[in-house]
C-alpha positions as CSV (number, residue, x, y, z in Angstrom):
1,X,0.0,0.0,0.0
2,X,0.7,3.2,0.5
3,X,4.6,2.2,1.8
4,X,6.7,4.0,4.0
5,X,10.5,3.4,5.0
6,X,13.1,5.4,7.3
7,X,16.7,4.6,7.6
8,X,18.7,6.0,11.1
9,X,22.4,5.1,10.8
10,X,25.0,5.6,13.3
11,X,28.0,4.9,10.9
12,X,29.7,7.4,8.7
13,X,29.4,5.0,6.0
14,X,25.7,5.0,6.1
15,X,24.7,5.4,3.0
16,X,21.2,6.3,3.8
17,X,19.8,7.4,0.8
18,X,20.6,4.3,-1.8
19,X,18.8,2.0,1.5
20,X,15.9,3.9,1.2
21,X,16.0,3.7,-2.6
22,X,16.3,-0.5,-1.9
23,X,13.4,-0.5,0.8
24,X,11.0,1.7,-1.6
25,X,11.8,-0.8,-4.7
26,X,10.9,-3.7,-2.7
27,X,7.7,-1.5,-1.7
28,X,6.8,0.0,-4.9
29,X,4.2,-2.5,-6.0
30,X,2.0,-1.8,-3.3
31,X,1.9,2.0,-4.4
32,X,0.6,4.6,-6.6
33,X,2.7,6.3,-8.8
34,X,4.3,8.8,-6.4
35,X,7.7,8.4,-4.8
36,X,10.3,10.8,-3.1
37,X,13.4,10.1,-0.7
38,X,14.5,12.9,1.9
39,X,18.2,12.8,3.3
40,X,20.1,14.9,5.8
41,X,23.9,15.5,6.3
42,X,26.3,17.9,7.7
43,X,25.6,20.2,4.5
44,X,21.6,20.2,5.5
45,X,18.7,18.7,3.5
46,X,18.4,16.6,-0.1
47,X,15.3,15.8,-1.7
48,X,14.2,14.3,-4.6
49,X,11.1,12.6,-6.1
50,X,8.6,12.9,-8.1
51,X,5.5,11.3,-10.4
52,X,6.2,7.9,-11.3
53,X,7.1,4.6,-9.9
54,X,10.5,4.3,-7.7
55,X,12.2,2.6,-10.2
56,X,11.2,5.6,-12.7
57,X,12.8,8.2,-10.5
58,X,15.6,6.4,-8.8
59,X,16.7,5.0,-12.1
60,X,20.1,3.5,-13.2
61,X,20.9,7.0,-14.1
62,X,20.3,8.8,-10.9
63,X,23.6,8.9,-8.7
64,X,21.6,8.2,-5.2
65,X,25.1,8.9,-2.8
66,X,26.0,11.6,-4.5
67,X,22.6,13.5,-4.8
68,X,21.0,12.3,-1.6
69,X,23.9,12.2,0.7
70,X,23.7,12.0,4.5
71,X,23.3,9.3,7.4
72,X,19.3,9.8,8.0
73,X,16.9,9.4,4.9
74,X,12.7,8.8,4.7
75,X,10.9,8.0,1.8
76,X,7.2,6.9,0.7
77,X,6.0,5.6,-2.3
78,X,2.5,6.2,-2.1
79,X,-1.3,6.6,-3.5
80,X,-3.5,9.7,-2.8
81,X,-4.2,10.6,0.8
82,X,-7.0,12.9,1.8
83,X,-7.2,15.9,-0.4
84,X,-6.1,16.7,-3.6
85,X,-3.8,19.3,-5.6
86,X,-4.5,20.0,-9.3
87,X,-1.0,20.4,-9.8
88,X,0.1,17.2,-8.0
89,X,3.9,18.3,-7.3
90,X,2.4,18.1,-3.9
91,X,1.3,14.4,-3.7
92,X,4.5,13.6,-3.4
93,X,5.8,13.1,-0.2
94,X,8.0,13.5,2.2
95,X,7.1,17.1,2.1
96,X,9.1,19.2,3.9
97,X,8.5,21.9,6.6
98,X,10.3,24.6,8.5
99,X,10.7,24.4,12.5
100,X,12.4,27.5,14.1
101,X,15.2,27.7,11.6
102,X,15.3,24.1,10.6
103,X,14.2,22.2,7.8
104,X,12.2,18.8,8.1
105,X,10.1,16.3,6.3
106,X,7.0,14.3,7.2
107,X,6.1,11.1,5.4
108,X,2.7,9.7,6.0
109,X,0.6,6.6,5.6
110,X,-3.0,6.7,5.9
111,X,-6.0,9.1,5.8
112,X,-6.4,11.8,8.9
113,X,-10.5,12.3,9.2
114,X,-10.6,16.0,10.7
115,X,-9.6,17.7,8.4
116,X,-11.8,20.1,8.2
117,X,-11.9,21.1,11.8
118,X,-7.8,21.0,11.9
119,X,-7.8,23.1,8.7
120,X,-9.4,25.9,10.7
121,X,-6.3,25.7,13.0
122,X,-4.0,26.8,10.1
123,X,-3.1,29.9,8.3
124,X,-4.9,29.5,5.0
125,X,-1.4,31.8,3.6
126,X,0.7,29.2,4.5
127,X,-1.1,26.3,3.1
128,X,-0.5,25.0,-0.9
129,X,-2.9,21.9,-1.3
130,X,-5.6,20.4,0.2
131,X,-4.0,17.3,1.1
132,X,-4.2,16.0,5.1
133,X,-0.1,15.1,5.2
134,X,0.2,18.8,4.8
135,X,-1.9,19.7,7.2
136,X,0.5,18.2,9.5
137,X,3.3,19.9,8.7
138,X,1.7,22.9,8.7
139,X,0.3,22.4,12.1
140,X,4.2,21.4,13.3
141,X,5.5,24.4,11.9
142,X,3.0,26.9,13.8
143,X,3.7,25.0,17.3
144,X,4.7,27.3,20.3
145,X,5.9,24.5,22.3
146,X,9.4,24.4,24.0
147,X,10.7,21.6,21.5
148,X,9.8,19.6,18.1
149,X,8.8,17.0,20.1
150,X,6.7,18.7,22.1
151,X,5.2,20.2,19.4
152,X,4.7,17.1,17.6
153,X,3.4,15.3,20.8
154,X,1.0,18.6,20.5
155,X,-0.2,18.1,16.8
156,X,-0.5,14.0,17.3
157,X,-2.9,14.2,19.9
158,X,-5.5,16.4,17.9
159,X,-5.2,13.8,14.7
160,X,-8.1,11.7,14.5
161,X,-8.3,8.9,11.8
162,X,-5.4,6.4,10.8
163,X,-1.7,6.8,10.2
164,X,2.1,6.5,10.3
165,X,4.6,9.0,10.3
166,X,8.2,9.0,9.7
167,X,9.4,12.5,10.2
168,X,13.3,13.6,9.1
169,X,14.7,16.2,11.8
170,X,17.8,17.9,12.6
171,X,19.5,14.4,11.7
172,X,17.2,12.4,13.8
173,X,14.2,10.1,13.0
174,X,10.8,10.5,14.1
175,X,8.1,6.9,14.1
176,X,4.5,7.4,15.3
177,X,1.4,5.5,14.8
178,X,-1.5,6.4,15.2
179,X,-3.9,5.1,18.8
180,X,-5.8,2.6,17.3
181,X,-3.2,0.7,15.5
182,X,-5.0,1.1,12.2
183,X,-1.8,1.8,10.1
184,X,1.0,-0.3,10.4
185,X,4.5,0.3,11.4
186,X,7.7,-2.0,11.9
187,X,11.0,-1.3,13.2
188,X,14.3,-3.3,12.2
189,X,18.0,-3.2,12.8
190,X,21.1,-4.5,10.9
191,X,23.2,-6.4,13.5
192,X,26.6,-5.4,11.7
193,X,26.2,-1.7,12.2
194,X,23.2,-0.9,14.2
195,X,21.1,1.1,11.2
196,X,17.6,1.6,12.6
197,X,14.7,1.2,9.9
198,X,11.4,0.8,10.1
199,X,8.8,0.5,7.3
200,X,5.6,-0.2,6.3
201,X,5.1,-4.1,6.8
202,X,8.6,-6.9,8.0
203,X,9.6,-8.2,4.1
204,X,11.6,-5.1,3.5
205,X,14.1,-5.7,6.6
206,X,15.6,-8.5,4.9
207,X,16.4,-6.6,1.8
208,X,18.0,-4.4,3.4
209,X,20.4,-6.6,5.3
210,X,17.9,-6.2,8.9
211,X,15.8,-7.9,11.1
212,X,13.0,-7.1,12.4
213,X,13.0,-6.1,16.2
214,X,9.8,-4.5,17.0
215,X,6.0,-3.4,16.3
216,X,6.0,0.3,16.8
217,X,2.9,0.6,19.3
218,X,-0.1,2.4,18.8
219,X,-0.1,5.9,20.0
220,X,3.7,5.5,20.3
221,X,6.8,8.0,18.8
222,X,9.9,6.0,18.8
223,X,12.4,8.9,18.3
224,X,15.8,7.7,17.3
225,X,18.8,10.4,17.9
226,X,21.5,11.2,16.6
227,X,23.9,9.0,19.0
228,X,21.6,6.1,17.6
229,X,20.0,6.1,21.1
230,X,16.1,5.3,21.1
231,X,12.9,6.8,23.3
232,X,10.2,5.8,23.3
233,X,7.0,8.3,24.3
234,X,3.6,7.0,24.6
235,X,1.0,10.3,23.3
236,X,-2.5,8.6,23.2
237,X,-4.4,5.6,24.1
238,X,-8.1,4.2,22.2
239,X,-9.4,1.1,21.6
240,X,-7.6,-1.0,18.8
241,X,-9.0,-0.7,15.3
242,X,-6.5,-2.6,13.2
243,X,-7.2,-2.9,9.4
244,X,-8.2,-5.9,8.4
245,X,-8.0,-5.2,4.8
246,X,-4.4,-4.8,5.3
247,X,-3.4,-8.4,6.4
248,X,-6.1,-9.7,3.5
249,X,-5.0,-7.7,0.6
250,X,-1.9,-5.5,1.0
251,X,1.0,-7.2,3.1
252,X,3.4,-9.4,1.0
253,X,3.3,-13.0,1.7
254,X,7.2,-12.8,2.7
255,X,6.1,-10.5,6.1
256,X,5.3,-11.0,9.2
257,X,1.3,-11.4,10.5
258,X,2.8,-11.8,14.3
259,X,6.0,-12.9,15.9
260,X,5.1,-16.6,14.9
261,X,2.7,-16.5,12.2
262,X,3.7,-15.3,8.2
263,X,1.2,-13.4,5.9
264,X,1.7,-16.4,3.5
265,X,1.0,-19.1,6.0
266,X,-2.0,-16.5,7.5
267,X,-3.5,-16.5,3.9
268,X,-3.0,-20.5,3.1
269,X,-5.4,-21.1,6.5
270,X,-7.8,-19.3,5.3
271,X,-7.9,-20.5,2.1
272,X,-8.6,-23.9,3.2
273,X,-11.5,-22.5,5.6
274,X,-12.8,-20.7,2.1
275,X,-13.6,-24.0,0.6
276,X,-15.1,-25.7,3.6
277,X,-17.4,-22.8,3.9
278,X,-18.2,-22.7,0.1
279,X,-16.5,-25.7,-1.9
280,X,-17.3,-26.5,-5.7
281,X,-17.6,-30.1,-6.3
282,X,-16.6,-31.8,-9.1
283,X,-14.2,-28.8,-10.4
284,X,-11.2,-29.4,-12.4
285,X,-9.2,-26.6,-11.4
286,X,-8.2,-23.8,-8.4
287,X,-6.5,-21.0,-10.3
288,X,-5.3,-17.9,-7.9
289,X,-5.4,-14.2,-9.6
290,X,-2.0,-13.5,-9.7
291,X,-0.7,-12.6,-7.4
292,X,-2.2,-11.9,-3.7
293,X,-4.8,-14.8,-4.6
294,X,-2.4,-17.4,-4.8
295,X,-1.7,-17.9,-1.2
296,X,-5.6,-18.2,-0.9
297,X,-5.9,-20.8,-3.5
298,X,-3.0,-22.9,-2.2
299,X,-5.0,-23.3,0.7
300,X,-8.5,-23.8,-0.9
301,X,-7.2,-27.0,-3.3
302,X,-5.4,-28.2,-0.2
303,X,-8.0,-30.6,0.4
304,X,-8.4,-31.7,-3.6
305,X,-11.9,-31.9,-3.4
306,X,-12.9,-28.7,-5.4
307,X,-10.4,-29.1,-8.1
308,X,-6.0,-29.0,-8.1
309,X,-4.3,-26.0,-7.4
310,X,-3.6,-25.1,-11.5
311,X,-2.3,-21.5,-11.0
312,X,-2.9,-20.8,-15.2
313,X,-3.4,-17.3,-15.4
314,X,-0.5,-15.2,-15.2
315,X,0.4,-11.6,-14.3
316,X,1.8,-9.2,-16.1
317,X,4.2,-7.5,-13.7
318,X,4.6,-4.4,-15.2
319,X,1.3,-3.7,-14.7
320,X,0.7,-2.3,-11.1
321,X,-2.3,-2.4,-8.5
322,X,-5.5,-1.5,-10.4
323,X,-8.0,-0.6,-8.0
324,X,-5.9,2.2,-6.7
325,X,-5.6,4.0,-10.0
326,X,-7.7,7.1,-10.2
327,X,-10.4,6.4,-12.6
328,X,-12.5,3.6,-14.0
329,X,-11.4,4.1,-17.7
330,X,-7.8,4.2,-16.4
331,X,-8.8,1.0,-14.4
332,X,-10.3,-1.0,-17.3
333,X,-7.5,-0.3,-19.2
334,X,-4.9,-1.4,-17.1
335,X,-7.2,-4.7,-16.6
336,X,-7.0,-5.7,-20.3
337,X,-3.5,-5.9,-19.9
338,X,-3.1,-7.2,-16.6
339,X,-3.5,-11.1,-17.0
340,X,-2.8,-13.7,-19.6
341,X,-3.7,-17.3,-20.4
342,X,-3.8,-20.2,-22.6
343,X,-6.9,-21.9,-24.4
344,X,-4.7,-25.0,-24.0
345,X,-5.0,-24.6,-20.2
346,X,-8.6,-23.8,-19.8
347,X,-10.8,-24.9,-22.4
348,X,-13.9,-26.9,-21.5
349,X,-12.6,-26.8,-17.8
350,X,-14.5,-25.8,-15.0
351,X,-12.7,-23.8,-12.3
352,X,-12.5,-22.2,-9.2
353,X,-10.8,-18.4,-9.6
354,X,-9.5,-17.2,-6.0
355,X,-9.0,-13.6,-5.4
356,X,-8.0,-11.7,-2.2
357,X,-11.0,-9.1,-2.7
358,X,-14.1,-7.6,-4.6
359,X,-13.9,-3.6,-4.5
360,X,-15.2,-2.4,-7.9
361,X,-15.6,-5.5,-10.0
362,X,-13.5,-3.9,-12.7
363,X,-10.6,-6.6,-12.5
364,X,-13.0,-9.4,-12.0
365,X,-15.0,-8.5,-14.5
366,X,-12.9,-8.3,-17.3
367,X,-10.8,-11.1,-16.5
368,X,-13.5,-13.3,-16.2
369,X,-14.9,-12.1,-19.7
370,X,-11.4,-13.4,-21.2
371,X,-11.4,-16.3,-19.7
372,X,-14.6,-17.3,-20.7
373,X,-13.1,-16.4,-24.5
374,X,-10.6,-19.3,-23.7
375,X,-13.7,-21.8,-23.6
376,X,-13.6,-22.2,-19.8
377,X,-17.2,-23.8,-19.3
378,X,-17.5,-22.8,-16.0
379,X,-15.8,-20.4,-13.8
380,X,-16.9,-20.1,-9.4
381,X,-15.1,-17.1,-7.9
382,X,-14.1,-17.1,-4.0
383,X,-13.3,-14.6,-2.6
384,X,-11.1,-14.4,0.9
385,X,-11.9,-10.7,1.9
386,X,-16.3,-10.6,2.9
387,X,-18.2,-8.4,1.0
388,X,-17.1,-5.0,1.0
389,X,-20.3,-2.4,1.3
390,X,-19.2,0.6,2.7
391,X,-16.6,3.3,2.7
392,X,-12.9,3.5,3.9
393,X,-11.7,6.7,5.7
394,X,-8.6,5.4,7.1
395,X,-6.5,4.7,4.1
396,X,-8.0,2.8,1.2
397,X,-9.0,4.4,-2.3
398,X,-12.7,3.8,-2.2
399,X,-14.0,7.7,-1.0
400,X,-17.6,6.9,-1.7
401,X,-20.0,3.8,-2.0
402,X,-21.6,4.5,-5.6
403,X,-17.6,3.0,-6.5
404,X,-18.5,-0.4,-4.7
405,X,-20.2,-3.5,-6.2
406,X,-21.3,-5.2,-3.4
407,X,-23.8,-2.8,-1.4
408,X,-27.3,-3.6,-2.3
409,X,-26.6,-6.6,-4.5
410,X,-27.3,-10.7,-3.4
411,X,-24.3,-12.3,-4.5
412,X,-26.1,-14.2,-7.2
413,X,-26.7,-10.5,-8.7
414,X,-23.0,-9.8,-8.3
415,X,-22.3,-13.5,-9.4
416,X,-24.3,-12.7,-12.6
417,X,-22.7,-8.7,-13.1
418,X,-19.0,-9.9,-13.2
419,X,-20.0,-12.8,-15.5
420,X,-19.5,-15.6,-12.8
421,X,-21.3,-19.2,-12.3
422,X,-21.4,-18.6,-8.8
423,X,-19.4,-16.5,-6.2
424,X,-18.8,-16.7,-2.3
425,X,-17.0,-14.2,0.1
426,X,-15.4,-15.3,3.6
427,X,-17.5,-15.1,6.5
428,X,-16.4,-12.2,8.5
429,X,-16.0,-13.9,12.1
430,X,-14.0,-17.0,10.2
431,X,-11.5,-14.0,9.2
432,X,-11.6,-12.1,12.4
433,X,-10.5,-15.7,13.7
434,X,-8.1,-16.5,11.4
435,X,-5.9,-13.2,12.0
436,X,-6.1,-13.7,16.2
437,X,-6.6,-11.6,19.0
438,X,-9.3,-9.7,20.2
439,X,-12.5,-9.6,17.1
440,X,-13.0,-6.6,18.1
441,X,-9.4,-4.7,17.5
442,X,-10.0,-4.8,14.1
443,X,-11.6,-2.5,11.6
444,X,-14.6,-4.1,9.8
445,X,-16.0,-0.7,9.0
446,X,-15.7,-1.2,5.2
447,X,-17.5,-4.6,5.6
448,X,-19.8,-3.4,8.2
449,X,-20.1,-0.1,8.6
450,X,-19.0,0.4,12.0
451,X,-17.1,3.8,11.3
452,X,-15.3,5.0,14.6
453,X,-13.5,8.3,13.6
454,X,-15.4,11.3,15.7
455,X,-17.7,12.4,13.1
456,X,-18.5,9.0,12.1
């Protein structure tokens, strides 16, 4: 998803920057097509980013030490927040800020729901978009307390809504996630020189030559100095509301769900509950949509009584997340080149298709339609996320519900509008189950409609 990634070194050799560029590439697939890097050295700050995917602007010609120097670096590849900016030079993030002298950037993940009543709280002069992450900044800048932190501390605690932060000052790293938990945010350290990172979800320590050390808490800044020293400062308690979505649809396989549980082996579990709740008899075939179904449909053939896992669709990886993109034309296109297949494969076969999630249909929709061109004769879609009816404040793309396909539909109607013999979605307790703890420290509301931002 929207993927953040901070590197604090305590070496001279630190080269800061050229991590950050190797976190963000590992990231980049969960993002929209924004990416920037922020550094700091002796000399003061670097910057650079800009619209486009990370490998487009940290390309094979872009000297990374040289332009983005220093020990300290941030960087977020992302997709849009709340607020827009026609111009868009301000969606990408970190953006940068001025505190008493000093320059410093802010890198966020997620969607802050007061906007409106925070925006009241800042000079209008001083703003240049609409977008929440600068809102933030903003409100950091005007503080009158006796330190950043303070400050920040100050400006955290009138935030309502979901998010991480990584925020680059004075050569020093500042984590914080938001009270409920809804965001996600690890921290790591590389054992041979004690280089703090943290990012978005666990798979990116390894790249990076790190392990992973520790769950930045909710309501939690971790605030790593310049001696590589770490405090930690609690500024906010709530009830947990931890995304659900997220551990369904956006975490690689590779990461972490808990201490003793991977998103991969997470996702196989519940594929094998998907087809005891809703199995297909007699089916020749379990064929994951490439790529976040195939954990999913691992798990569903497991028992070989709907069908052998027959993963016969591919991806085509230089096509990116579709749902995120920021129209349906733009969608549909991207679909029609998303996934291939062979009439060898599939003809006169029926199958089970497994994806992850049903937002708009769009995907679905037109990749059922080609494979039905292939002479599939029948095709049962399973879905592991349940049915997804209402809006998402708190970080996904779907800003209203006339977007969704679900609300207001039985699922033979939806079954029959993405061109489907049958469909099924996961039960929402068997999930809530299946990802532990407490049912209710996770956020259903896109499922249920149980909103729990103020104004909700």
């Amino acid at each position: 998803m929207c993927a953040i990634i901070g590197i604090a070194g305590t070496a001279e050799t630190t080269d800061a920057g050229a991590l950050a560029v190797e976190g963000l590439h590992m990231l980049q697939h969960r993002g929209h097509e924004a990416s920037g890097i922020a550094t700091m050295d002796e000399k003061g700050p670097h910057a650079m980013g800009g619209l486009g995917l990370v490998a487009t602007i940290f390309n094979q010609d872009v000297d990374v030490p040289t332009e983005l120097p220093g020990r300290v670096a941030i960087g977020h590849n992302r997709y849009s927040t709340v607020g827009k900016d026609e111009r868009n030079s301000h969606l990408i993030q970190p953006i940068a800020g001025w505190y008493r002298g000093a320059p410093f950037f802010l890198a966020h993940n997620g969607n802050i729901t007061n906007c409106k009543e925070l925006g009241e709280l800042v000079d209008e002069k001083r703003r240049i978009s609409s977008v929440d992450s600068e809102l933030v900044v903003r409100l950091i800048e005007q503080g009158g307390g006796a330190s950043f932190e303070e400050d920040l501390v100050a400006v955290l605690q009138k935030l309502d809504g979901g998010f991480a932060f990584l925020i680059l000052y004075r050569n020093e790293i500042y984590a914080a996630r938001d009270p409920r938990g809804n965001r996600p945010l690890e921290m790591g350290v590389r054992d041979e020189d004690g280089v703090i990172v943290f990012a978005s979800e666990t798979c990116d320590f390894e790249t990076l030559g790190a392990r992973w050390k520790a769950s930045v808490e909710p309501g939690t800044i971790i605030h790593v100095k310049q001696d590589g020293r770490i405090a930690t400062r609690s500024f906010a308690s709530a009830p947990l509301r931890r995304c659900i979505f997220e551990e369904i649809y956006f975490k690689a396989p590779a990461s972490q769900h808990n201490e003793t549980t991977s998103e991969f082996t997470l996702r196989y579990g519940i594929g094998i509950e998907m087809e005891r709740a809703s199995p297909v008899p007699g089916a020749d075939y379990v064929v994951p949509v490439r790529d976040s179904g195939e954990a999913f449909a691992l798990g569903f053939a497991w028992s070989r009584k709907s069908g052998i896992y027959y993963p016969t669709i591919f991806r085509n990886h230089y096509i990116g997340r579709t749902f995120i993109l920021p129209s349906q034309n733009e969608r549909a296109v991207a679909v029609g080149r998303k996934h291939i297949g062979s009439v060898l494969d599939l003809a006169g076969k029926s199958i089970v298709l497994v994806d992850d999630s049903l937002v708009r249909g769009t995907t679905s929709s037109k990749l059922i339609e080609r494979i039905r061109k292939m002479g599939v004769r029948e095709v049962h879609f399973r879905v592991a996320m349940s049915r997804i009816e209402h809006v998402c404040y708190y970080g996904m793309d779907w800003p209203t519900r006339d977007e969704l396909i679900a609300p207001d539909k039985s699922d033979e109607q939806i079954a029959a509008e993405i061109g489907a013999d049958s469909i099924a979605f996961s039960e929402l307790g068997m999930l809530k189950k299946a990802v532990g703890g407490n049912p209710n420290s996770w956020c259903d509301a896109c499922v249920t409609g149980n909103h729990w931002h103020k104004a909700a």
